[in-house]
N, C-alpha and C positions, 0 to 999 in steps of 0.2 A: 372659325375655330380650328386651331391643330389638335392634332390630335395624335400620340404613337403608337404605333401599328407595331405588330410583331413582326409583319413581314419587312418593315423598314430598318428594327432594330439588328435582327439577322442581317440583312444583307450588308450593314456595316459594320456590325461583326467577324464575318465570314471572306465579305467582298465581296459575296454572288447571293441570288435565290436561293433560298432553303425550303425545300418541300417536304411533309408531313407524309408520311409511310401508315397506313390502317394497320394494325396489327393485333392478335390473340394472346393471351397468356393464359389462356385454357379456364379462365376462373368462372365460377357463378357467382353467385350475390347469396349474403344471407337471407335475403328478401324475396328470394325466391328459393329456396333452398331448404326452406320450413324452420330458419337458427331462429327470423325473425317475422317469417309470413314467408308466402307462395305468392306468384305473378309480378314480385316488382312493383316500385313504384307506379302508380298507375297511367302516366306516361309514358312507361318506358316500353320499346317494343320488345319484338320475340330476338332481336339480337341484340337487345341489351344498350342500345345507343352506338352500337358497332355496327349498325348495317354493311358499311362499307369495307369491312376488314376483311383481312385473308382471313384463309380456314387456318383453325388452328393446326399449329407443327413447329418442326424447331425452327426458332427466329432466323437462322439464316436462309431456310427455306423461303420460309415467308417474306420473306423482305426481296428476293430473287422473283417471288410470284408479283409481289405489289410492284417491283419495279417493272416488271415485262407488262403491267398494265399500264402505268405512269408513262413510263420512260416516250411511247410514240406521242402521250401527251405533248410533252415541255418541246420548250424552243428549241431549235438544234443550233442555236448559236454557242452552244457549251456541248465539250462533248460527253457522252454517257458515261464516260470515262471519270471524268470530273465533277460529276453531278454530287452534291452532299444532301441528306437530309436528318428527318430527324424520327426516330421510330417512335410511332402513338401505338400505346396498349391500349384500345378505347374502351373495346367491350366489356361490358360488365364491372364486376369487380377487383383489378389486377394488386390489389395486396392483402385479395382472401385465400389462403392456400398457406400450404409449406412454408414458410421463409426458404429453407435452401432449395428448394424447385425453382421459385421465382427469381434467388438471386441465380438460377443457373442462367434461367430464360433471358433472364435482362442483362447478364455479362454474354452473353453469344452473341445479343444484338449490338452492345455497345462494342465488340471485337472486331465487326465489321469495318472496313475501312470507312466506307462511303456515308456512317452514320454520326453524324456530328454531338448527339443530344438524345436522351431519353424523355418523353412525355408518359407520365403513368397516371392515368384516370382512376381513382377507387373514390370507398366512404371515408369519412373523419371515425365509422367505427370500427375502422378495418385495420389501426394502423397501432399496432402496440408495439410496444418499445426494441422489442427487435426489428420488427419491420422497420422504424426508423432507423435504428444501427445499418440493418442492410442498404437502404436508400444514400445512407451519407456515404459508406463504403463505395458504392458505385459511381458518387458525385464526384465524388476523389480522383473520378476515372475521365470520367466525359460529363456535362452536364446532366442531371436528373431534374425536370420539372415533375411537381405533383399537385394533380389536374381536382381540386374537391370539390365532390356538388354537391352545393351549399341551395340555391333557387330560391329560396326565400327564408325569411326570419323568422315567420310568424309561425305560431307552433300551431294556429287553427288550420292552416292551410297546409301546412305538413301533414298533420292529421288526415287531412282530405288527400292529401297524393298519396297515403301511406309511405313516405320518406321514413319512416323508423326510425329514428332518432333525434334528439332535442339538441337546442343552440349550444347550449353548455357542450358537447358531445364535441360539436366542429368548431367552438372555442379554441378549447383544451387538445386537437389534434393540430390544429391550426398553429398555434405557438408554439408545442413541440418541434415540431415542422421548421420552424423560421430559426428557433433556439439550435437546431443539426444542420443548421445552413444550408437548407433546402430552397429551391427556387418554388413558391404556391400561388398557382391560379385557380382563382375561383370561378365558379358557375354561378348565374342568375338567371333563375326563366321568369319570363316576360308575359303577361298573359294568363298567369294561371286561373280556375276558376276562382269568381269571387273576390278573386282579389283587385280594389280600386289603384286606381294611377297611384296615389297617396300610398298606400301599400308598399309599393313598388319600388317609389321611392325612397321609402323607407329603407328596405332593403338595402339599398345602392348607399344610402348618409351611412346604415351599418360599415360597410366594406371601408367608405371613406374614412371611418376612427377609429378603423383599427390600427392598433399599433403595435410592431411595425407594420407597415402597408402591406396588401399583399402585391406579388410581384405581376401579375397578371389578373385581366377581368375579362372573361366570357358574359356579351349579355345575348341571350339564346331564345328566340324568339318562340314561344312552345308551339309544337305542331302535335295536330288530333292524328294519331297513325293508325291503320284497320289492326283489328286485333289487338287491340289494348282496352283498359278498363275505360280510360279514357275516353276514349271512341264511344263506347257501348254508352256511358253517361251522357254522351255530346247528341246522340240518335236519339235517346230516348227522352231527354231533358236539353233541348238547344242552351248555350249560354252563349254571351256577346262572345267574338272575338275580336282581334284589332282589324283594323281596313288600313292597308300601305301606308296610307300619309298618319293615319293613327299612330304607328306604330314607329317611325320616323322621329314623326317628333318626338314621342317620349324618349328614343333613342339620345339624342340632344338633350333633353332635360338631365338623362343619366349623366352624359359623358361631362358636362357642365359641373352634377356635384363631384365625382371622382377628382384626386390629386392631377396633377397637369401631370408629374411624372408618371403616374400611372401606363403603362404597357395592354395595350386593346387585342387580345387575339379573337375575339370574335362580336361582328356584332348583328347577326341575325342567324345562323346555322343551317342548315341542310336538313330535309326530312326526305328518304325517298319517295318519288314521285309514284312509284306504284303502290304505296300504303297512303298516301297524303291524302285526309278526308276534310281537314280545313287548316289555316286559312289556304284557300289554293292561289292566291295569288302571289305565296312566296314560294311558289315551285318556279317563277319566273328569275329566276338569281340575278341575273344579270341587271336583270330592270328595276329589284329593289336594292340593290348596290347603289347604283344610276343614283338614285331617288335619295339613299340614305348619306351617298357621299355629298350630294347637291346642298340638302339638308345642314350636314355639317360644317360646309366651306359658307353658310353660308349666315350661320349661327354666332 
């Protein structure tokens, strides 16, 4: 099976590696913030799905801090000079707030030279009709993707993650979104309690009938991290989770319903390894990569 990758579609795009910048735009969630509940979806940690991001500050700062961590990363067959990438707002909520604060934060980052594209993570309830005015204003400028996390369809399991909002809700944001010529990728988590394979897949046939397509699929393998509701359920009440080859293959079963053209930017995720309280066998990245690409060439 092929399959396309985002890192594949950038690079011929672009002509080189495009690497992913963690970044703040200062926001909280309604969901924790008391508009709609307190703690967040019950998966989500104390940094909001941003572990990894700078502190917040103004984006040129930030993106200066994330490079001098990056930059000794990457291959030095390119020089720092010429390095492009693309600034993620991950944390939290990034189109809860202001409109004009947010469009400042996200015109400072797209003013950067070295920044090719905008990724901006929020809800489908975050997004009224100004904040799309602003998103398409900026698209005008440099690419804007907009990152929704959707995880699943079924509103029983919603309920259990406390996700705060119903399908009708990431419908109705979702096609305004594509109608403002937005680039949207969606989220699917994998895993969640109670939910069967069938479930799951459910889910994934959703993504594949919508129309238009979305431009991008995240399928995000869920990790129990310390300090979440989560967690505190998983300790006091064990539920299954996937075991690598479990998880594998349903991987393949997704990427099987999905459109061929469909764009894959992720297909297992990152939890840090100092919160990771299961499955721990995906703290080994490398090796379920290994596994999941083996899988797929092989499908």
């Amino acid at each position: 099976m092929k399959i396309r990758r985002i890192s594949d579609e950038l690079k011929k795009k672009y002509g080189q590696k495009i690497y992913k910048l963690s970044l703040s735009a200062g926001c909280t969630c309604p969901n924790r913030d008391g508009s709609l509940g307190f703690g967040g979806c019950t998966f989500c940690s104390e940094g909001g799905s941003g572990d990894f991001a700078a502190r917040p500050a103004p984006a040129a700062e930030q993106i200066a801090e994330a490079r001098r961590r990056i930059d000794p990363k990457l291959p030095k067959s390119l020089a720092m000079k010429d390095r492009r990438f693309i600034a993620y707002f991950q944390s939290f909520t990034n189109t809860y707030g202001d409109t004009g604060r947010l469009e400042h934060i996200f015109s400072e980052a797209e003013d950067q030279p070295e920044i090719v594209g905008l990724s901006i993570g929020t809800r489908p309830d975050c997004l009224e009709d100004d904040k799309i005015s602003m998103l398409k204003r900026l698209n005008e400028r440099k690419p804007v993707w907009v990152e929704l996390g959707l995880q699943t369809i079924h509103e029983e399991t919603a309920c259990r993650i406390h996700r705060g909002y119903s399908l009708p809700v990431f419908e109705d944001a979702y096609h305004r979104l594509k109608q403002a010529g937005l680039t949207v990728i969606v989220h699917v988590i994998l895993g969640l309690p109670r939910e069967t394979e069938e479930m799951m897949l459910q889910t994934v046939r959703y993504l594949a009938s919508l129309d238009p397509h979305p431009d991008g699929v995240k399928l995000q393998l869920l990790h129990i991290l310390k300090g979440t509701r989560l967690a505190e359920e998983y300790q006091e009440r064990p539920f299954p989770v996937f075991t690598m080859e479990e998880y594998c293959r349903l991987v393949v079963k997704c990427l099987k319903i999905l459109p061929e053209d469909a764009v894959i930017h992720r297909l297992t995720g990152d939890g840090p390894k100092k919160l990771l309280v299961a499955p721990l066998w995906s703290a080994d990245k490398k090796r379920v990569l290994n596994m999941l690409n083996r899988y797929i060439e092989e499908a």
